[in-house]
C-alpha positions as CSV (number, residue, x, y, z in Angstrom):
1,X,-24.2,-33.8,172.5
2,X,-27.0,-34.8,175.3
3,X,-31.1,-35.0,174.8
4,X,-33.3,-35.6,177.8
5,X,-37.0,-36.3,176.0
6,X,-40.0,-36.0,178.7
7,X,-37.7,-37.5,181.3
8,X,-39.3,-38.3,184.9
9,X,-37.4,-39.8,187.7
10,X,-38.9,-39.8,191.4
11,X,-37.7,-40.5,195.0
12,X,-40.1,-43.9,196.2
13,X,-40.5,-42.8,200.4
14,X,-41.6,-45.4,202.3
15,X,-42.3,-44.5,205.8
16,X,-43.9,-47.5,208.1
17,X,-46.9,-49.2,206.1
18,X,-46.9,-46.0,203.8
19,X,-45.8,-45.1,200.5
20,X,-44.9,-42.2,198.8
21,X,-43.6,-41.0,195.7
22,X,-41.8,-37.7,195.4
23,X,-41.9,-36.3,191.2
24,X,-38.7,-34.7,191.6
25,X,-37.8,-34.7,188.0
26,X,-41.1,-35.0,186.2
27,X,-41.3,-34.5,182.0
28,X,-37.8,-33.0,181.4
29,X,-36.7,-32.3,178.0
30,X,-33.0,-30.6,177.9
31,X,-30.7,-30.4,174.7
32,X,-27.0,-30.0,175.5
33,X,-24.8,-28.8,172.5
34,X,-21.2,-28.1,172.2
35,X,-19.2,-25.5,173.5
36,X,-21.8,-23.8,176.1
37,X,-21.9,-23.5,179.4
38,X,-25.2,-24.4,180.8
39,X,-26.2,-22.8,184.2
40,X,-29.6,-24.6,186.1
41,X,-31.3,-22.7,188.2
42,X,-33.9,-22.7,191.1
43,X,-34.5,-23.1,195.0
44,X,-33.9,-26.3,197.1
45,X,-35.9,-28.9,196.2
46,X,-36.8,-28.1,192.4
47,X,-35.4,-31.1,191.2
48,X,-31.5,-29.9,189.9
49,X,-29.1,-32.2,191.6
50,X,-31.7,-35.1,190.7
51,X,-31.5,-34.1,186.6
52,X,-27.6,-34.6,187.5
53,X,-28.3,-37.9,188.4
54,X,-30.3,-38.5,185.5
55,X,-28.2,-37.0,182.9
56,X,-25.3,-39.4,184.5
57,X,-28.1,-42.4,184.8
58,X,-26.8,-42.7,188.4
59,X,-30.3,-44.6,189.7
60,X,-30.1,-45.9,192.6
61,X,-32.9,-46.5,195.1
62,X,-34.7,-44.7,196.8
63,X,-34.4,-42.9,193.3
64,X,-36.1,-44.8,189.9
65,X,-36.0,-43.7,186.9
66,X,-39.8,-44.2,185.6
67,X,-39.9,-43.0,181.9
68,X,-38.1,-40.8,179.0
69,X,-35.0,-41.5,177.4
70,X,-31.3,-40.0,177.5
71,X,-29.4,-39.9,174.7
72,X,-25.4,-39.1,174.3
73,X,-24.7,-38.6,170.8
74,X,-21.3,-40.2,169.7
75,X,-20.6,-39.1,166.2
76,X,-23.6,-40.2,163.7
77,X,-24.5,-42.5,166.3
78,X,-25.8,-42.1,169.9
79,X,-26.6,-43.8,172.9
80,X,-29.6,-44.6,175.2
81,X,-28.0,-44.1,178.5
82,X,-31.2,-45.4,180.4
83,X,-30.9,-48.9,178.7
84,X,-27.1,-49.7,179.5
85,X,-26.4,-51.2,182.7
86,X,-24.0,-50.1,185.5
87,X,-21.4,-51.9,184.8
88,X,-21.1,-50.4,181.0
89,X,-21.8,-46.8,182.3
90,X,-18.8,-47.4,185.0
91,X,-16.4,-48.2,181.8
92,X,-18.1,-46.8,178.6
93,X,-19.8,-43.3,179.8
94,X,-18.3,-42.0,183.2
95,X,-15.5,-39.7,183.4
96,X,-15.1,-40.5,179.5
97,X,-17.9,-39.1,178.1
98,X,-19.7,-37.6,181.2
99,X,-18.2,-36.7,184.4
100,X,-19.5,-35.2,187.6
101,X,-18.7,-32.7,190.8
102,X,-21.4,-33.4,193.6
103,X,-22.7,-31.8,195.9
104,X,-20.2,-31.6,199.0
105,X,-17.1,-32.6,196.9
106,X,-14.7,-30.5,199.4
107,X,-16.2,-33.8,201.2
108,X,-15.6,-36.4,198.4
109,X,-11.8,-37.0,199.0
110,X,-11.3,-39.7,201.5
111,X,-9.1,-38.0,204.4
112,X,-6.7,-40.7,205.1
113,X,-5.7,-41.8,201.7
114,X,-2.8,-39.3,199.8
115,X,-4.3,-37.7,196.3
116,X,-2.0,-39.8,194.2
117,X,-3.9,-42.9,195.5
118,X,-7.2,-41.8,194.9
119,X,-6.8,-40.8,191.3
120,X,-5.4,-44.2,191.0
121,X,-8.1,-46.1,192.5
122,X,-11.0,-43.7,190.7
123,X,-9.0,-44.5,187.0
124,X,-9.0,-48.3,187.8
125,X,-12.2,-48.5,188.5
126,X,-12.5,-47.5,184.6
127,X,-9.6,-49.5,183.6
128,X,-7.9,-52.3,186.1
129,X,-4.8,-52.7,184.0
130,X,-3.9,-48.8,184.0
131,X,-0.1,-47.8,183.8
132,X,0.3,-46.0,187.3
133,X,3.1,-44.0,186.2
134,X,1.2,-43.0,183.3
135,X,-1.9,-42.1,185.2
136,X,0.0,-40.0,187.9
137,X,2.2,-38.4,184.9
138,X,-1.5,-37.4,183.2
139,X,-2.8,-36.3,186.5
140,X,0.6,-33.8,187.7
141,X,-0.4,-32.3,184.0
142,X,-3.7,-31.7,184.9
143,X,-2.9,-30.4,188.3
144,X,-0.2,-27.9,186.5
145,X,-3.2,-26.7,184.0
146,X,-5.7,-25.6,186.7
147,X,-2.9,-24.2,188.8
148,X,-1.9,-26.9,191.2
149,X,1.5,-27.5,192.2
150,X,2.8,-31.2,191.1
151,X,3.5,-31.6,195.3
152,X,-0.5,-31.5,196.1
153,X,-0.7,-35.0,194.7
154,X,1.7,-36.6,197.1
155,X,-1.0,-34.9,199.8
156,X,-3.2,-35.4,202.2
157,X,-6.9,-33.9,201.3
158,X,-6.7,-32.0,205.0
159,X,-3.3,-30.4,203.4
160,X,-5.3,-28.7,201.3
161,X,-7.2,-25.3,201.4
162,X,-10.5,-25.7,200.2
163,X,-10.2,-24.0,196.9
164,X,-7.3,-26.8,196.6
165,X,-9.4,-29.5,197.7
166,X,-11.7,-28.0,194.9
167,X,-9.6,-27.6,192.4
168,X,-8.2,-31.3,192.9
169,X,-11.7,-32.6,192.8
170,X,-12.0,-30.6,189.0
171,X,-9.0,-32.2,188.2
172,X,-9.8,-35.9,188.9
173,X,-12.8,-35.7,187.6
174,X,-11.9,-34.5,184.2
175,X,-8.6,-36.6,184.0
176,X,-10.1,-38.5,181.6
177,X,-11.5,-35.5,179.6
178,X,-14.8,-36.0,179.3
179,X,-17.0,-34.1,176.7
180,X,-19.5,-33.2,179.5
181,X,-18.7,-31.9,182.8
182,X,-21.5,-31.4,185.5
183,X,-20.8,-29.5,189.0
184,X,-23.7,-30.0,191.6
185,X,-23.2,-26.7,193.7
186,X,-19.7,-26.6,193.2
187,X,-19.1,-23.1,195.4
188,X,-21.6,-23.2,197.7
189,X,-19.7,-23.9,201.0
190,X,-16.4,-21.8,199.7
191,X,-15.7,-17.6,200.8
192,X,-16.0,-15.2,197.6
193,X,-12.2,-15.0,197.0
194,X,-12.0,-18.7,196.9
195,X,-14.9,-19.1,195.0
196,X,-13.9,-16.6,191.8
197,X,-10.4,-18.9,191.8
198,X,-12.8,-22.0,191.4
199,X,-15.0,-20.4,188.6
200,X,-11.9,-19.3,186.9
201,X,-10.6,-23.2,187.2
202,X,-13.9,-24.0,185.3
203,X,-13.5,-21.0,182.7
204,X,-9.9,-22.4,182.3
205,X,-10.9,-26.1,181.4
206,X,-13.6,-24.9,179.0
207,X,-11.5,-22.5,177.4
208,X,-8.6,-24.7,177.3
209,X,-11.2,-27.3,175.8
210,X,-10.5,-30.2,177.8
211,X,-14.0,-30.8,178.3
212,X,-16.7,-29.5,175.5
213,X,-19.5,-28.3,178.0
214,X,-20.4,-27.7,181.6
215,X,-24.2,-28.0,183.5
216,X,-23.1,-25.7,186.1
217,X,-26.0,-26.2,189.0
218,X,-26.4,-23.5,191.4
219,X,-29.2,-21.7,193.1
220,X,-26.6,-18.2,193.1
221,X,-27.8,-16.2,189.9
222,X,-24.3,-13.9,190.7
223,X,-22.5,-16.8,190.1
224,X,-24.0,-17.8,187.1
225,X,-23.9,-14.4,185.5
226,X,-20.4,-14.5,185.6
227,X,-20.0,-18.6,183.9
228,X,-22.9,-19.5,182.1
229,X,-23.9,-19.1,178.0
230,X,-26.9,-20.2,178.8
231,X,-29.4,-20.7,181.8
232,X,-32.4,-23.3,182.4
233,X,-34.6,-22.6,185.8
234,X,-36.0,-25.0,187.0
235,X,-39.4,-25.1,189.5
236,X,-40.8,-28.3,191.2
237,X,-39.6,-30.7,189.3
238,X,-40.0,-29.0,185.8
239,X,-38.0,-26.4,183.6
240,X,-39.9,-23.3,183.1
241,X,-37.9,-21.5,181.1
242,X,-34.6,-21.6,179.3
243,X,-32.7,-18.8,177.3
244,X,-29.3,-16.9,176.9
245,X,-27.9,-15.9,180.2
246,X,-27.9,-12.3,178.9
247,X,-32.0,-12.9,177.6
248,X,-32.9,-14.2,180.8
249,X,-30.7,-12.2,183.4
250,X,-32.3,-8.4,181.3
251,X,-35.9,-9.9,180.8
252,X,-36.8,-13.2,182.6
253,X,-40.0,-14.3,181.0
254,X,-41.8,-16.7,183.9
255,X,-42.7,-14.7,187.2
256,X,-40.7,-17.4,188.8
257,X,-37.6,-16.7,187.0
258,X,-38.8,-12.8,188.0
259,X,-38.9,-13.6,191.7
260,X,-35.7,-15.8,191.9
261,X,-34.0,-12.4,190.0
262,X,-35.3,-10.3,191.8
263,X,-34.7,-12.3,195.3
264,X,-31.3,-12.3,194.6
265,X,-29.0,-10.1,197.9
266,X,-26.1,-9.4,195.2
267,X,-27.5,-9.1,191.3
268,X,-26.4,-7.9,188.8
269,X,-26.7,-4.3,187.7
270,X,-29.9,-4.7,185.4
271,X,-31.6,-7.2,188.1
272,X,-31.0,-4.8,191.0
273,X,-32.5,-1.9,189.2
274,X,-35.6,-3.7,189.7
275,X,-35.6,-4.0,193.4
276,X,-35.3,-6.6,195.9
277,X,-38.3,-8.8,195.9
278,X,-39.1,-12.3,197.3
279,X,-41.3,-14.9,196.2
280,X,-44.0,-15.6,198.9
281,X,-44.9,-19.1,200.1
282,X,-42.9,-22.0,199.6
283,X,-42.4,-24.8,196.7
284,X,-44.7,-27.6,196.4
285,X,-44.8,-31.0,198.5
286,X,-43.8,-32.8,195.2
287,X,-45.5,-36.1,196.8
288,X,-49.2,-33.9,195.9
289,X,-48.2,-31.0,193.3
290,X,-50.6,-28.5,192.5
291,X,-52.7,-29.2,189.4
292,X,-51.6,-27.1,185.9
293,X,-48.7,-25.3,186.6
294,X,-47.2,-25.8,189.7
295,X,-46.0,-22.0,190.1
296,X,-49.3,-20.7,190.0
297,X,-50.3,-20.9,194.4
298,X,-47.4,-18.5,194.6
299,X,-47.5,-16.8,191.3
300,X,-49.1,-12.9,191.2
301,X,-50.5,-13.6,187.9
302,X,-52.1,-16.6,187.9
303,X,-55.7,-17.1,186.0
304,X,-58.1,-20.0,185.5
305,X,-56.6,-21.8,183.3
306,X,-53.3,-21.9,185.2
307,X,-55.1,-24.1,188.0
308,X,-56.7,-26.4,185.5
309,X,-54.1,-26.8,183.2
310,X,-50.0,-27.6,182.6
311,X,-48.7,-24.6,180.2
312,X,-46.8,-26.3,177.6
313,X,-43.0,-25.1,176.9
314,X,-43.3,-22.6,173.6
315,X,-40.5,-20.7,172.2
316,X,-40.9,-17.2,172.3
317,X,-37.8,-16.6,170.1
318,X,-34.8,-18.1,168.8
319,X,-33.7,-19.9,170.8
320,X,-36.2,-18.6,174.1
321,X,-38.2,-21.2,175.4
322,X,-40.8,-20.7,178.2
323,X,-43.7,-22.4,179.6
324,X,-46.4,-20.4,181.1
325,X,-49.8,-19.2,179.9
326,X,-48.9,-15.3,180.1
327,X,-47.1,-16.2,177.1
328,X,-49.4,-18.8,174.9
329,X,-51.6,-17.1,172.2
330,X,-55.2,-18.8,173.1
C-alpha cells in the first residue's frame, strides 16, 4: 500500500543569528501492506508524529522534507507523494486515500461551530460542489457504525464526552474511507474505560473494513498489545526494529526495544515477568546525534564499533527486521 525509501525530514530552528537543524526523521524506510494494523513505538521526541507528517506529506515549515521518496500504490500504478503539490494532496490523497487523527484531536473540533457543519466544511474542502444532504446522510451512517447516536451531529463538540468527541473525530476522518488511517496518540489524554471504547471504535472500522490499515502511534506498549499486528519502534529519528507484535512484545531484539518493555508500569504478562526496568539517560539532542548508532550512550551493551559505526537494518527472520550490531554476523 505505502513505501517510505531512506526518508529524512528535519525541523530548520532558527533562534536569533543561529541555525539549527533538528534530524527528526532521518533514513526511514517503512512498507505498509494491507490489512495490518501497524503500532510505532518510542519516547517523546524519537521522531513518530513527524513520520505521520511524512507519510501524509504534510510539510510545512519549520518542517522540510530533505530527501527519500513516498510512494502510495494505486493498483499497478503508484504515486510519489513528495512530488505532488498541496493543492493535489488536499483533493487527490487526503481523507481518500490517507487520512489522519493528530495529536490533541479531543482539541481539533472547533467549539462554536455544531458537528454537522464541520463535516461539511472538512468534505468541501475535498469537493466544493458536495450534496449536503448527502454528505450529512453518509456521515449519521458513519456515526451509527462506531456507536454514535444520529443526534451528536446536530451538537456542540462541548456536548460531548471525550470518548464522543473521539469517536466523532474517527468518524470524520474516515468519512471518506480512506485505505490508510493514521492516529497520532489517539488515547493519550482519555481515562482507561474511555480509552478501551476508543480502541474498540478502531477494531470496529478495521474489522468492518472501512479503511484497509491503521499506523497506530503511541508511546503505551499496553495499548498496543491489545490493537496492533505489527509494531515498529522507533529511536532518535530512526526505526530500530520492526516485527510481529507477538515477536517483539515475548523477545524484543534491540536493548532499546528491551528497556521501553521493560519500562512499561502496566505490561503484559510475558514483559512483566522480566521486571521493571528503566532506560538510564535521556535521548539524543537530534540537532548533534551521537555517531553510529544513536542508542549506544545509553545502551548496556554497546562495543566499539557501535560508536564508530550506524548498524544497518538486517532481517533476523521472516519477516523480523533489526538494526543493531549484537545482531550482525562480522
Amino acid at each position: 500500500m505505502l513505501e517510505l525509501n531512506n526518508v529524512k525530514a528535519y525541523y530548520r530552528q532558527v533562534i536569533g543569528p543561529t541555525q539549527r537543524i533538528i534530524k527528526a526523521v532521518d533514513g526511514v524506510s517503512l512498507k505498509v501492506f494491507e490489512r495490518e494494523i501497524i503500532g510505532v513505538v518510542g519516547e517523546s521526541g524519537s521522531g513518530k508524529s513527524t513520520l505521520a507528517n511524512v507519510i501524509m506529506m504534510n510539510i510545512r515549515p519549520p518542517l522540510i522534507f530533505v530527501s527519500g521518496s513516498v510512494k502510495l500504490f494505486t493498483g499497478n500504478d503508484f504515486l510519489e507523494l513528495q512530488k505532488l503539490d498541496r493543492d493535489t494532496l488536499r483533493e487527490r490523497i487526503w481523507g481518500r486515500e490517507i487520512a489522519i487523527i493528530p495529536q490533541a484531536a479531543l482539541n481539533a473540533l472547533m467549539p462554536t461551530l455544531r458537528i454537522r457543519r464541520i463535516i461539511l466544511d472538512v468534505i468541501k474542502s475535498h469537493n466544493p460542489e458536495v450534496d449536503e444532504e448527502e454528505v450529512i446522510g453518509l456521515a449519521i451512517k458513519r456515526f451509527k457504525e462506531i456507536g454514535l447516536p444520529e443526534i451528536a451531529i446536530n451538537m456542540y463538540p462541548f456536548e460531548l464526552s471525550g470518548g464522543m468527541r473521539q469517536r466523532a473525530v474517527i468518524a470524520i476522518a474516515t468519512l471518506l474511507n480512506p485505505r490508510l488511517l493514521i492516529a497520532d496518540e489517539p488515547t493519550s489524554a482519555l481515562d482507561v474505560v474511555t480509552q478501551k471504547m476508543v480502541l474498540k471504535t478502531f477494531i470496529d472500522i478495521y474489522n468492518k473494513n472501512i479503511i484497509k490499515s491503521i499506523i497506530f502511534i503511541t508511546h503505551d506498549i499496553a495499548t498496543v498489545r491489545q490493537l496492533a499486528t505489527r509494531i515498529v519502534v522507533m529511536y532518535a529519528g530512526k526505526i530500530v526494529e520492526d516485527g510481529s507484535t507477538d515477536d517483539v512484545i515475548a523477545k524484543p531484539l534491540h536493548p532499546y526495544t528491551d528497556g521501553l518493555m521493560g519500562s512499561v508500569l502496566t505490561p503484559e504478562e510475558e514483559v512483566r515477568k522480566r521486571g521493571l526496568r528503566y532506560i538510564p539517560g535521556q535521548p539524543p539532542d537530534l540537532s548533534n546525534p551521537p555517531p553510529g548508532c544513536r542508542f549506544h550512550p545509553r545502551c548496556p551493551f554497546a562495543m566499539d564499533v557501535c560508536r564508530r559505526e550506524e548498524p544497518p537494518m538486517i532481517e533476523v527472520d521472516k519477516n523480523r527486521f533489526v538494526s543493531c550490531w549484537l545482531h550482525v554476523k562480522r
